[in-house]
N, C-alpha and C positions, 0 to 999 in steps of 0.2 A: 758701270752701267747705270748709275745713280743721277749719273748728268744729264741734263736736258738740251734738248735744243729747239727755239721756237721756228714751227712749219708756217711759212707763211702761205702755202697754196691752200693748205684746208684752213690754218688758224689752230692747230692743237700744239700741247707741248709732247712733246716726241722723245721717246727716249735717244739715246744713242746708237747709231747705227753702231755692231759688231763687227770685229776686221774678218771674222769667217762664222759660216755657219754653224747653228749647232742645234740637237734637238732641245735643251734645255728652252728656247725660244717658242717652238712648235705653240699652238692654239688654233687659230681660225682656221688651219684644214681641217683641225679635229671639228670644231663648230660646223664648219660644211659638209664633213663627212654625216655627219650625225645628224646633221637635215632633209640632208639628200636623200636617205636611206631610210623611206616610209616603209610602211608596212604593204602596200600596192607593188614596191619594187622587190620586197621578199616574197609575197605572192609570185609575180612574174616569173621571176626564177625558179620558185618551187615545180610550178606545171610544164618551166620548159625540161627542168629534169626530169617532172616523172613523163612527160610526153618524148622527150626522146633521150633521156640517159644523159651522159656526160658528154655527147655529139657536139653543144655548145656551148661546151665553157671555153673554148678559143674564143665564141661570140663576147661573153662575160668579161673578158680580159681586153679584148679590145675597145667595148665600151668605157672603162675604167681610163685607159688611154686616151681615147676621144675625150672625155671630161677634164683632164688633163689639161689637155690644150687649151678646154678655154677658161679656165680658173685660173691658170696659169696666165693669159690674155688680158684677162682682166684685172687681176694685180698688177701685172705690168703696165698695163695703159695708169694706174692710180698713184703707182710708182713713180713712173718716169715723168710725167706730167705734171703731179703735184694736181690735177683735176680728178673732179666723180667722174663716175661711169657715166652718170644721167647729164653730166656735164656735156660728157663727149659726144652722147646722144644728141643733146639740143644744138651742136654747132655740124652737125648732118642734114637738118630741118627741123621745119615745125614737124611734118608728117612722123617724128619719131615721139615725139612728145603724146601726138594725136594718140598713137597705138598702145604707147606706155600709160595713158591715163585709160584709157578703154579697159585695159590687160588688168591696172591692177584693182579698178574697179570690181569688173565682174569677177572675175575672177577670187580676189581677196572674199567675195561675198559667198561663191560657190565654194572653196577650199574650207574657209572657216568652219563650215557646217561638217565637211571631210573630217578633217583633223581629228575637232571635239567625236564625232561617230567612233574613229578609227580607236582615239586612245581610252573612249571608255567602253568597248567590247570586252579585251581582257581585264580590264578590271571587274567588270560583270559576273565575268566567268570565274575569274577567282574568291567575288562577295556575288553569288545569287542571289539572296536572300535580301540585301540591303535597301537597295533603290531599281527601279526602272532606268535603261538604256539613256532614254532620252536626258534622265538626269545627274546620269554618271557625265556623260558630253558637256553639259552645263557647267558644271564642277570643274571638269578640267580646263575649259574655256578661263573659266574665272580663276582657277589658281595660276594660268597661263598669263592671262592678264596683269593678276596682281605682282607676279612674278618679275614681268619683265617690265612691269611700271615703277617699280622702287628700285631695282638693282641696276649697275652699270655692266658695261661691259663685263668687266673683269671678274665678278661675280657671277654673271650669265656663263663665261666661259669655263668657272669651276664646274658648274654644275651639269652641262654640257658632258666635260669631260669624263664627271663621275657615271652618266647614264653610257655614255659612248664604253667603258668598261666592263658595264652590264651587259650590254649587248655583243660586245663580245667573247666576253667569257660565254655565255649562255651560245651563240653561233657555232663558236669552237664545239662548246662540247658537246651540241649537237652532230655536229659532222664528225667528232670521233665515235662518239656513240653507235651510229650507224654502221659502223666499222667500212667504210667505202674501197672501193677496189683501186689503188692506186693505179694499176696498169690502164684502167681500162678509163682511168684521170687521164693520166699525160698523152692516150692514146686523144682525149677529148681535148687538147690541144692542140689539134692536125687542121685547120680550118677545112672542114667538110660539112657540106649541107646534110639534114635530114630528106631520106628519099618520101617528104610527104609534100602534100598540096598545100601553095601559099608557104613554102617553106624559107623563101628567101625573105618574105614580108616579116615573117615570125624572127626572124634572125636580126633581122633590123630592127623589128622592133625592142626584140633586147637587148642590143647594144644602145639604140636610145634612152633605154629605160634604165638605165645603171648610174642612178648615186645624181637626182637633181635636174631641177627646171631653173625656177627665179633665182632659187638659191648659190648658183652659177656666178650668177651679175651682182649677188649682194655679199660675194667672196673680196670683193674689193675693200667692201666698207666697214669688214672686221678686218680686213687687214690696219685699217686707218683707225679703228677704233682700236686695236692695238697697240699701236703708237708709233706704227710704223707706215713713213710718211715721204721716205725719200728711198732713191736711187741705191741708197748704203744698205740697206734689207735686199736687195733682189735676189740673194744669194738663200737670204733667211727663207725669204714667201717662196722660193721654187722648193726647197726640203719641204716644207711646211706643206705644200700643195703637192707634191707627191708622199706624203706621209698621208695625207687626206685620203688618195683615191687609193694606196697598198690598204687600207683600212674598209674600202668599200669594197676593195676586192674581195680582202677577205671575209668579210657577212655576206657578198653573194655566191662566191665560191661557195663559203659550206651552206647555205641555203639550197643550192644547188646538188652539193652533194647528199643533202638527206631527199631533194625530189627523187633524184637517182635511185638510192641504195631503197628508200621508204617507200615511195611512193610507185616507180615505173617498174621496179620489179616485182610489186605484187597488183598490179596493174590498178591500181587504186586513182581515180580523179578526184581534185579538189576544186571548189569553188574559186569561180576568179575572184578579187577586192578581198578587202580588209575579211570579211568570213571563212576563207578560206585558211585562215591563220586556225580558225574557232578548231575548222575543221580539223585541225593536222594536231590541235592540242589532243583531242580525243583519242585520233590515231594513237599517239606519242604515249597516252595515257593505258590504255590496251596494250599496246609494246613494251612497255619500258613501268610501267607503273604511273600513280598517282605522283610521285614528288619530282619526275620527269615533265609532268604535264605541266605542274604548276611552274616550274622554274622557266619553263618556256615561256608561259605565259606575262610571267615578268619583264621576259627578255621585248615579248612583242611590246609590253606596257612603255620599255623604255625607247624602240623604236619609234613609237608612235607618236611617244609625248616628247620626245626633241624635234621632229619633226613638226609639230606645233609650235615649240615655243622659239625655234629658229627662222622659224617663217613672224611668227609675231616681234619677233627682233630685227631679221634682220629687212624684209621690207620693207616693214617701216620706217628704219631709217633709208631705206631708196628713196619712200614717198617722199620723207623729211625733206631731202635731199632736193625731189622734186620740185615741191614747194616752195623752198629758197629758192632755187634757180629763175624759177616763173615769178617768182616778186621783183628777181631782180633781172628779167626779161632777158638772163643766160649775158648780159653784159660782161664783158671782163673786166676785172675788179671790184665787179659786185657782191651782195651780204656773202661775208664767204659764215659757215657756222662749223666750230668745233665738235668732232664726233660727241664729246662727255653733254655739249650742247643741246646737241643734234638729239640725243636720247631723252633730255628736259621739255623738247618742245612742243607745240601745239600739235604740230600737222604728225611729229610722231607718234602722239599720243591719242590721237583723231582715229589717226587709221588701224592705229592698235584697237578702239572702241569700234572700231567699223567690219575687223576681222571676228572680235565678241560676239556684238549684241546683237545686228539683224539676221547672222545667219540662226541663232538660236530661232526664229521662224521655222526654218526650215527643220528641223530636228522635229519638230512638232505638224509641218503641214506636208512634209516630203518636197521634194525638190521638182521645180518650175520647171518644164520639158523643153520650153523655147530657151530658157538660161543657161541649161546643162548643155544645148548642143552650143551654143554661143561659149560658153566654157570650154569645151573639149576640141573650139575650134584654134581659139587666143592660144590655150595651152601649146598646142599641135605646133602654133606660127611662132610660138615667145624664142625655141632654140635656133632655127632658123635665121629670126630676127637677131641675135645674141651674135652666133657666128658672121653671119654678113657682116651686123656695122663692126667687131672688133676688128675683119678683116680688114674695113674701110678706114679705120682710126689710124691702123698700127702699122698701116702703108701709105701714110700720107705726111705731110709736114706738120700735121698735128702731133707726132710724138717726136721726140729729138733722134737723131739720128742712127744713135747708136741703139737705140731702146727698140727699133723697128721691126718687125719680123722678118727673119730670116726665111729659107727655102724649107726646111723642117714646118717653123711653124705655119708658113702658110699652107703646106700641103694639108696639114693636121686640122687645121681652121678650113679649107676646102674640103675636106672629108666631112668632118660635122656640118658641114654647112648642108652639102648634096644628099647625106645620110638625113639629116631632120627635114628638110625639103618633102624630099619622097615620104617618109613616115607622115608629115603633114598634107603633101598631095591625098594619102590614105586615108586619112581621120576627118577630112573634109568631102570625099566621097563618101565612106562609111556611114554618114548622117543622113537621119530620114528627111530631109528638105521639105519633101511632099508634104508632109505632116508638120512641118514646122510653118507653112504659108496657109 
């Protein structure tokens, strides 16, 4: 495995493709498991269990599958093609570039501020005493920054993996803790709706919400910062990408099972967003004691802060990405840039200072009301956008032949595609419009 071989579609040196899979291999599912999986998606779960018990962890599990398909999608189109994602975007139109610069604009501007909030709560809650909220976020921002401005790849993916074991050791034993009712698990395995109102919306919307948005399309470009660059991995990146989403499952599984056991059976509500984690330490703290609380606490710390520094790694190398392409007007044969490159360069390191330092504003002024629904709209349309054109790629002569989707994956990629549709028809009505003109 020491030998190289040079990729000339990205331009890296590649290790060697292996004649069978193995998890010795495994990395960027862990990296996208561990991004995917903020603390918004641990929320999510916690209120659908304590709102309706373990009725929807069929939902939970099937979302995991949906993600599936398109991580899986998008490795393969990177694979088989030896092109970026953002590659395959621009030779669909301009109008895809148009959306992708909008998307990561606003967005990178409105998440930045997310993140840094999300991952300095529980650190708050574990030093009260130290600093103010606004600049615990700061901090983190800036060790995010400094982090993933000096390290490569391969060091980002140690460290990844070391929090990705926090967070689960800490998920598990919360869900054993609780001591949950297996029966009345596998019974929540039966796809059956909640008899409440809006209950099919709620369903959908958690299977949307299981394990990632951007982080999805930038599963590509850790596989390629990897070192794997050709056809001879596709074997590797599918274990790899299903090791990723069995690993999402399981932190929303038992996230779910303490909504269940903790929450819906003493009929107790929690706050929706990142505070609602505050809340359930409390809970957890009363139940279970103080050294209960805290080790949760940590657990949220490390959800929170991979989800940060996975998003400051890995779209910016998208953006990277993008930027190459539009210098070299998406021409073929044009600058092609090596991943180790790709992480040296301007436009990645641009948009790393652009995910930092303007949303620090926001921590301090509160968040723009016209932005946020502009936010919440991009967001809604980015999976929709994903599934469409990977549908459109990976059925066209743009991928070689044998690489192309088959009847499984298109149905899989038509499910996510009509599932985030609808979730985005919702999130675009949902908006106060009136108010926003």
């Amino acid at each position: 495995m020491a030998d190289t071989t040079d990729n000339t579609a990205t331009g890296t040196a590649a290790t060697s493709a292996p004649r069978k899979s193995s998890w010795k291999y495994i990395g960027p599912g862990i990296v996208v498991a561990a991004t995917g999986v903020g603390a918004g998606d641990l929320v999510a779960t916690l209120i659908a269990g304590s709102n309706f018990g373990y009725t929807l962890l069929w939902a939970a599990v099937i979302g995991c599958l949906v993600k599936i398909s398109l991580a899986e999608a998008a490795g393969r189109w990177h694979l088989s093609t030896g092109r970026t994602l953002f590659e395959g975007w621009a030779s669909l139109g301009r109008w895809t570039t148009w959306f992708f610069v909008v998307y990561v604009v606003i967005w990178g501007f409105v998440y930045g501020a997310a993140a840094m909030s999300s991952s300095a709560l529980p650190l708050q809650a574990l030093f009260p005493d130290v600093m103010d909220l606004k600049w615990w976020g700061i901090a983190c921002g800036l060790v995010g920054l400094v982090f993933v401005w000096f390290n490569k790849y391969a060091v980002f993916e140690k460290v990844m993996t070391v929090l990705v074991g926090v967070m689960f050791v800490v998920t598990v034993y919360l869900a054993i803790r609780v001591t949950p009712n297996l029966g009345d698990a596998f019974a929540g395995l039966l796809p059956v709706l909640p008899d409440e109102k809006d209950s099919i919306l709620n369903t959908l919307g958690l299977i949307g919400g299981v394990g990632g948005t951007i982080t999805l399309a930038a599963y590509g470009y850790w596989v390629n910062a990897k070192g794997w660059t050709n056809t001879g991995w596709m074997k590797v990146m599918r274990l790899d990408n299903r090791v990723a989403y069995a690993t999402t499952g399981i932190f929303v599984v038992s996230m779910l099972f303490v909504g269940a056991e903790l929450l819906h059976s003493a009929n107790v509500a929690i706050a929706s967003g990142d505070k609602g984690l505050i809340q359930l330490s409390d809970i957890l703290e009363d139940e279970y004691g103080t050294a209960t609380a805290k080790f949760f606490l940590i657990g949220f710390f490390a959800t929170s802060f991979t989800s940060l520094i996975g998003v400051w790694h890995g779209v910016s190398l998208m953006f990277a990405d993008f930027v190459a392409r539009y210098r070299s007007r998406g021409e073929a044969g044009g600058e092609e840039v090596a991943s180790g490159e790709r992480e040296k360069s301007w436009p990645f390191r641009a948009y790393l200072l652009w995910l930092t330092f303007p949303p620090i504003v926001l921590l301090f002024e509160g968040q723009p009301f016209r932005l946020i629904i502009l936010y919440g709209v991009l967001g809604a349309a980015f999976l929709p956008f994903l599934a469409g054109t990977l549908m459109w790629l990976l059925n066209t002569a743009r991928t070689p032949r044998e690489w192309r989707n088959g009847p499984l994956s298109n149905a899989m990629l038509a499910i996510a595609g009509l599932l985030f549709l609808v979730l985005c028809v919702k999130q675009i009505w949902d908006q106060p419009w009136a108010e926003f003109f």
